[in-house]
N, C-alpha and C positions, 0 to 999 in steps of 0.2 A: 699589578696586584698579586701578593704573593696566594701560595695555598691557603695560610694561616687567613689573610683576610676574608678568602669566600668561607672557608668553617665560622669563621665571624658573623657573616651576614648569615649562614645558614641557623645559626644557634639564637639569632635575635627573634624570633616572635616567641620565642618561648621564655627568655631570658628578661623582654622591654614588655610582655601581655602579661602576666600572669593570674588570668581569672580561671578561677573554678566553676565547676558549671553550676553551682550555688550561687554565684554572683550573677550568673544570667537567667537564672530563676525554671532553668528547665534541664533536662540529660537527654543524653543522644545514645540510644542501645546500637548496635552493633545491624542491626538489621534494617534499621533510618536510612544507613549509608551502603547499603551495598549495592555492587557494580556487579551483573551478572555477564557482561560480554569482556573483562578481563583478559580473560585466556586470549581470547581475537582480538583485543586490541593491539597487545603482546605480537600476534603471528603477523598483522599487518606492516610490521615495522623491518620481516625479514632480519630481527635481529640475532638467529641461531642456524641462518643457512651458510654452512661453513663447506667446503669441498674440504679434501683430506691431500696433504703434499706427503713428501716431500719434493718439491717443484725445481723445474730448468730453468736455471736464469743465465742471461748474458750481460756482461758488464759490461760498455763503451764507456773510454777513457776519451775524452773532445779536449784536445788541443794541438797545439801548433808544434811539439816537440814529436821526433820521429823515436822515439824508443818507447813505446808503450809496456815495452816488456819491464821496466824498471821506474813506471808509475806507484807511489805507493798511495795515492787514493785508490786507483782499482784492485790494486791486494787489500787496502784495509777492508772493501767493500767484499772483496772473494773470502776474505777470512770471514768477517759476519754471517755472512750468507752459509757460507760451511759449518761454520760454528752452529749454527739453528737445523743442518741435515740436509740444507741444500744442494744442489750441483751447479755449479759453474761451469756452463760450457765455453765458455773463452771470455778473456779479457783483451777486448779489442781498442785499438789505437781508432779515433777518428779525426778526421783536420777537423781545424775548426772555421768549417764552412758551411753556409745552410745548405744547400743543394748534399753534399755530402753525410750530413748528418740525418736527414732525412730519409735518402737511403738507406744509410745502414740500418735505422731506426725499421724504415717500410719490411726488409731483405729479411728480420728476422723474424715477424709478426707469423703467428702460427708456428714456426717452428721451436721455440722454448714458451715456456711458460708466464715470464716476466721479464725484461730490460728496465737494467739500470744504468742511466748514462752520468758521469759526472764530468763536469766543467761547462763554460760557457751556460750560465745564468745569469749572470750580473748585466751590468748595462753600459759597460765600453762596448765602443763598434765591433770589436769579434766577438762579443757575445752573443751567440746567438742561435744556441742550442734550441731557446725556448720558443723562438720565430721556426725551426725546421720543424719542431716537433706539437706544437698547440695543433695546428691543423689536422695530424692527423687520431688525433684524440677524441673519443665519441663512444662515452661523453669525458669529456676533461673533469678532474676530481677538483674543484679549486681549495676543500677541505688539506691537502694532501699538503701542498702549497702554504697551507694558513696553519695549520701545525705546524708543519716544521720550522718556519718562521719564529711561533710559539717557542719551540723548544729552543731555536737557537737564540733568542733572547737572551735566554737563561747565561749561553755562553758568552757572546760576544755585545750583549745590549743592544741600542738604537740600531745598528749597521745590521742587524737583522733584516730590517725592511727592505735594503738594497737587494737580494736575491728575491729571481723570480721562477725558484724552483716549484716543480707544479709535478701531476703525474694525473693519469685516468686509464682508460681502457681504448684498445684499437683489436677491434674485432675480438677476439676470446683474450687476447694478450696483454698485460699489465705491465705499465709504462709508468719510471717514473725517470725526472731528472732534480740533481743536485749540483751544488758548486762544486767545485774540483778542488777545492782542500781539505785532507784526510781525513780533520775532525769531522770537517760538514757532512761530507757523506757517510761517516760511520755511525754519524748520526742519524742523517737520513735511513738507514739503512736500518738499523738497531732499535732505534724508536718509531719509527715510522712505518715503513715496507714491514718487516717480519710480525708485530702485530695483528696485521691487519689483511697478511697476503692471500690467506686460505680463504677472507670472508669474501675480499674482492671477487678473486677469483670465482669461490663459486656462486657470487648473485651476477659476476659476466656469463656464466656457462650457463644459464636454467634455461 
């Protein structure tokens, strides 16, 4: 469903009803309906606890190729991230093994801010970033995951649903992973992670 259809459905009760309160035989003053706990319903939702970056991120590059240095998913991901004020502290190569991916995943918790790891999401047998890294997630975001899926629709249609890139919090640290090609994680990266990293962040640290 594009944007234009929900402005659609949003514009229908006013467009398919159109009574006046003359046709219901009564009027509603301004003081009928009012909501005096507003403000607290508002604060309950934590929708303005923001921490302040600009934040440390490491990027793992997961795959089976030994030159990390001349990855260009993990530069397109280092330029995003720089591009927004970030710091990249490495763009690191990982096999694409669970036991290894996991580690490096564990190795870097607490010491930067956020990890981003791209490749191995999809669901051939070396896939299997998402098996190293689910577990140590807590809580796992599965919004994270269902976004980005959302957005890359946009790109590449049905074959969206095949990745099962996902992301959440491990101890104060923000964890996300995406597929390993360039679009995907710039994507991830650009629409997803920097939107949203400062709120993450700071409803992990309170």
């Amino acid at each position: 469903m594009s944007e234009d259809d929900h402005d659609g459905h949003d514009g229908g009760d006013q467009a398919g009803h159109g009574h006046s309160e003359q046709d219901h035989g009564h009027s509603h003053s301004d003081s009928d309906h009012s909501h005096g706990n507003t403000g607290q319903d508002h604060a309950d939702h934590d929708h303005h606890h923001h921490a302040t970056g600009p934040w440390e991120v490491a990027v793992l590059v997961v795959t089976s190729s030994r030159d990390g240095g001349k990855d260009e998913s993990g530069e397109r991901a280092r330029a995003a991230l720089e591009a927004d004020g970030h710091t990249v502290t490495e763009v690191a190569i990982v096999a694409d093994d669970e036991t290894a991916i996991h580690e490096a995943v564990q190795s870097r918790v607490g010491t930067v801010d956020a990890i981003v790891s791209t490749g191995g999401t999809g669901v051939t047998p070396d896939d299997v970033t998402i098996d190293a890294v689910e577990p140590l997630l807590d809580p796992e975001l599965p919004g994270i995951g269902e976004y980005f899926r959302r957005l890359s629709h946009e790109q590449i249609g049905t074959a969206a649903m095949l990745s099962r890139a996902t992301g959440g919090v491990v101890e104060d640290t923000a964890v996300y992973a995406f597929p390993g090609s360039p679009d995907a994680v710039a994507l991830g990266v650009e629409r997803v992670v920097l939107p949203e990293l400062s709120h993450v962040l700071g409803l992990a640290r309170r």
